[in-house]
N, C-alpha and C positions, 0 to 999 in steps of 0.2 A: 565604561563600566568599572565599578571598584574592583578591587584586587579580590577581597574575602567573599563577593556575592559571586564572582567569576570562579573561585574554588567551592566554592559551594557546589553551582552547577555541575562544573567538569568531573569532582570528585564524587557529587554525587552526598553529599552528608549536611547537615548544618553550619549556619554561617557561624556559631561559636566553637564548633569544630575547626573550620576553616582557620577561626583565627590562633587558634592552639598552634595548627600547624605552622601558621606564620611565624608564631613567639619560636618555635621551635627549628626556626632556620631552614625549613625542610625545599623553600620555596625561593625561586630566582627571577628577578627580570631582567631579559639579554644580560645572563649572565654576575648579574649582582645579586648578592641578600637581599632582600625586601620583610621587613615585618612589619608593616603597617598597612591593615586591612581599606584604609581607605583610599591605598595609592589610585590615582585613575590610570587605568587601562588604555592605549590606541593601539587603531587596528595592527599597526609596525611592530608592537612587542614581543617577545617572544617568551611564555610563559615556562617555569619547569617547575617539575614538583620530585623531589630526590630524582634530578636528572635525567628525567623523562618530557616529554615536549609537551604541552597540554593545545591542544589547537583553538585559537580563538573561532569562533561561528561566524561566519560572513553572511547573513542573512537568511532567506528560505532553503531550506534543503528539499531534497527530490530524490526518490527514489525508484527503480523498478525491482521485485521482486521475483523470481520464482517457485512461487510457494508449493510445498508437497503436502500428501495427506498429512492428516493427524495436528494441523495447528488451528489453532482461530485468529481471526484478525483483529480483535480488543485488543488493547492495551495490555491488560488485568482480566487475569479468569484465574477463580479457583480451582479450577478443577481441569484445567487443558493448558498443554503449554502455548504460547501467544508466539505470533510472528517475528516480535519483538527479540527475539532469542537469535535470528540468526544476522543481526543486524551491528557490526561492532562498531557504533559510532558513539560520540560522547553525547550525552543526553536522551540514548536514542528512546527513554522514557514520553518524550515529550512530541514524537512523530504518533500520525495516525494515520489508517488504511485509508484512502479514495476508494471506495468499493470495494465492500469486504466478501470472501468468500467462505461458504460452508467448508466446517471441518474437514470432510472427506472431498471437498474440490478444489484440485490443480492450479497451475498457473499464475499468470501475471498479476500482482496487486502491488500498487502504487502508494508507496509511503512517503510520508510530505508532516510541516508543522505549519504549511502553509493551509489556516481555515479558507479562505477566499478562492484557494485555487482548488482543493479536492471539491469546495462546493458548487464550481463550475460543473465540476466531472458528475458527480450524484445527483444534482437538484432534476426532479421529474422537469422539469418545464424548459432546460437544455437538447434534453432527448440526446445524451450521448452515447453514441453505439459503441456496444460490447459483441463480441465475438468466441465464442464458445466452441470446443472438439468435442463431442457426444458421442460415447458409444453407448448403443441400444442394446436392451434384450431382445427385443423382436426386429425382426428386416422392419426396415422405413417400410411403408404403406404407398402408395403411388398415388395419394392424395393430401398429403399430409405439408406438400411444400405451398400447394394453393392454399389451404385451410389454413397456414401459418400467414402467408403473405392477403387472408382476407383478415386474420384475429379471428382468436378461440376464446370462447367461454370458460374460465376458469373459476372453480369451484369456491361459491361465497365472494366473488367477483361480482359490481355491479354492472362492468364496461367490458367490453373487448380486448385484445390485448391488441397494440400498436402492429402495425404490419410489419412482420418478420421477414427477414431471407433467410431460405435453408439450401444448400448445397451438397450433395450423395457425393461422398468421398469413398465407401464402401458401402457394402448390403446392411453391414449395422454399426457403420460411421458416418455420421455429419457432421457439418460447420453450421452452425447457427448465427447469425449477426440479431441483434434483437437491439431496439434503442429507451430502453425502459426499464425499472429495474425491481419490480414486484417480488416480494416474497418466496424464495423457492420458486422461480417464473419458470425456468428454462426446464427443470424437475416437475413441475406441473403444467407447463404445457403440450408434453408428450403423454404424463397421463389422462387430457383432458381428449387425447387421442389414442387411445387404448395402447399406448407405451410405456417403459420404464427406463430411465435413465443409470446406464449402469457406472461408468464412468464420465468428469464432466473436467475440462482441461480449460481455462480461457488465455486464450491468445493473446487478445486486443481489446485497448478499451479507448474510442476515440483513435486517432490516428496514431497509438501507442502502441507498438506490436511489442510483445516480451522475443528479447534478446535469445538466439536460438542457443550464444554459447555458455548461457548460465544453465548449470543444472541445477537441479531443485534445492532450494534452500541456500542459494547466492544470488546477488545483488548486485546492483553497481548503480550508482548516481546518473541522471538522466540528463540524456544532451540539450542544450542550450533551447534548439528546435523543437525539442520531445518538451521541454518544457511551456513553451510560445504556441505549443498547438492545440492547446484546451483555448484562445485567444485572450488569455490573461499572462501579459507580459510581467515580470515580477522583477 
């Protein structure tokens, strides 16, 4: 990669930007001056920009998250801060969710700038299973785990919904595993059972369980396995 499109990226500004900085000495490779924005880059270099270390990108990045209320998982929203906030990586403009979660729901979301891999995860014709904590307003119904595991009719829905597993954790907590990922589904398939979904937390998406030792709104890069287990090796 050039020198001036690789400060573009890292720093985040234009490549005539870039190149000012360069005229202006501010920038080193292993340790030399460099102002000539078309030097080529290999992976062995080691970049600085007023003696700071700039990390070259080694391919797809992977993320787990655990996201708290109050974000969304766009990129870009006018109006809500983005997941993207608590992510301190270079370019981290350029990642996006694998299943994104409503504002006010909890839990594990998977940040990647790999398109081919989160589209393993989201594509309806995968059927990758997610895995939901529900707290209800009313106690579960002593019916409600058969009528999940036959598909519920949901509202302005032509089909059924996929056969779910639900498991009573308390009188108004559940584990929902659902393999499909409709619209507000998990939120509307308890009102399509005269419930209401008060708080909604997700676990798991695929063989990916969110790391118990991140609290809300930290992160860590996902292991080698956790990546290999959507079956797209990268």
């Amino acid at each position: 990669m050039r020198l001036d499109k690789f400060l573009s990226q890292q720093l985040e500004v234009s490549r005539a930007i870039a190149s000012r900085e360069l005229r202006a000495r501010r920038v080193t490779v292993d340790g030399e001056v460099v102002r000539d924005g078309a030097f080529k880059l290999s992976p062995e270099n080691q970049v600085e920009f007023d003696g700071n270390l700039l990390q070259q990108q080694q391919g797809p990045r992977y993320f787990m998250l655990n996201k708290p209320v109050g974000y969304v998982c766009s990129t870009d929203d006018p109006d809500h801060p983005t997941v993207l906030y608590f992510l301190a990586e270079p370019t981290a403009y350029k990642l996006h969710a694998a299943g994104r979660l409503d504002i006010d729901t909890t839990g594990l979301v998977l940040m990647t700038d790999d398109g081919q891999w989160s589209h393993r995860i989201t594509s309806p014709r995968h059927h990758c299973e997610k895995t939901y904590l529900v707290t209800l307003e009313q106690p579960l119904s002593p019916t409600t785990a058969q009528q999940f595991a036959e598909g519920v009719q949901l509202h302005n829905e032509k089909t059924l919904t996929r056969p779910a597993t639900l498991e009573v954790v308390e009188e108004r907590l559940v584990r929902l595993t659902i393999s499909e990922g409709r619209y507000h589904q998990v939120k509307r398939m308890f009102a399509a059972v005269g419930n209401r979904v008060v708080e909604l937390h997700r676990e798991r998406i695929g063989a990916i369980t969110l790391d118990s030792d991140l609290a809300p709104g930290e992160y860590r890069a996902l292991t080698a396995e956790e990546i290999a287990s959507t079956g797209l090796i990268r």
